[in-house]
N, C-alpha and C positions, 0 to 999 in steps of 0.2 A: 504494500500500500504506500502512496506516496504521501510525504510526508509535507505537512500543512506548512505552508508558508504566509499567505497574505489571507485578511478577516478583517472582512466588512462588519461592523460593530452597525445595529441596525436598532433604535431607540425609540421613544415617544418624543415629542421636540416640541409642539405647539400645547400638550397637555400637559399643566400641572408648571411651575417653572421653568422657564426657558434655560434659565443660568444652570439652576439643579441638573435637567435635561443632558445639558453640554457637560458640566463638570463628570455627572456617572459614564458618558463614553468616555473621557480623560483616562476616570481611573480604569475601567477598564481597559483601555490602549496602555498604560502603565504595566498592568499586571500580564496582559499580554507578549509587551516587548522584554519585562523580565522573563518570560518562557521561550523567547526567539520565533517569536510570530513577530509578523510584519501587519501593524494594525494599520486599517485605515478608520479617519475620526470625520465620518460625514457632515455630522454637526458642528465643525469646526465652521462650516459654511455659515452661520452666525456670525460672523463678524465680516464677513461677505455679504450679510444681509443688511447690518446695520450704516453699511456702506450705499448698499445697490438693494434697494427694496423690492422682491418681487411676489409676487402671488405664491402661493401654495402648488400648486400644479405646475409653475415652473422651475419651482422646487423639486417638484419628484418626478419632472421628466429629466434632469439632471443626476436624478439619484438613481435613474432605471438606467440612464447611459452610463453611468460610475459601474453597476454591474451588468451588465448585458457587455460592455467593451471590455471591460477589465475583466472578466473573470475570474474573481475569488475563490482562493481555495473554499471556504466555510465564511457561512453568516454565523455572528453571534447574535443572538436577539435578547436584548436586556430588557423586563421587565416593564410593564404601566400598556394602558392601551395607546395604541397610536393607529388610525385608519392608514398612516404610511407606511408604518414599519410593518404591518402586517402585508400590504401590498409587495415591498420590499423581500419578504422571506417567501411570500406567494411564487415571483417573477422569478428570484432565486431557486425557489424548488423545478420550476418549470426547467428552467438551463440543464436539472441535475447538482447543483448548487447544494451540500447537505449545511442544516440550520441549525443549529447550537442555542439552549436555553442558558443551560451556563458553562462558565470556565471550565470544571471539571468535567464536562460531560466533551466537552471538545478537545480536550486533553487528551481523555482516555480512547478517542475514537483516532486520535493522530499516532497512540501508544500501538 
């Protein structure tokens, strides 16, 4: 089996704190890169927003071209509802794309 390299960390963003939101993919991109996964922080694109404001939907037609061109080893999907992120692991499954609830569970399927 090959062995995981890049994880798309896949969030609520609009639900619940924006800041919160962004901080838990942080730590999660953190805890990742100390295991030698190569995270990517979607939400990062928050301060891309607060620059260049755009709708919702141009939001996540960017975030389906993030995975659909890149292809990612594994989604992680962190916790809370999000009408995106669930989209996000949907699009992802469709590629073949396996989805990850949590760290360990993606750990032990790269082991």
């Amino acid at each position: 089996m090959k062995k995981i390299k890049t994880v798309y960390i896949s969030s609520p963003y609009s639900t619940g704190n924006k800041n919160t939101n962004v901080r838990n993919q942080l730590i999660a991109a953190e805890r990742l890169r100390e295991l030698n996964f190569v995270p990517f922080v979607p939400l990062l694109t928050h301060f891309w927003h607060l620059e260049y404001e755009h709708n919702w939907e141009w939001w996540m037609e960017l975030d389906r071209e993030y995975i659909t061109e890149l292809r990612f080893d594994a989604i992680l999907r962190l916790p809370g509802y999000s009408k995106g992120a669930n989209e996000e692991v949907e699009l992802a499954k469709s590629f073949g794309i396996p989805v990850f609830y949590t760290i360990s569970a993606l750990i032990g399927w790269n082991e």
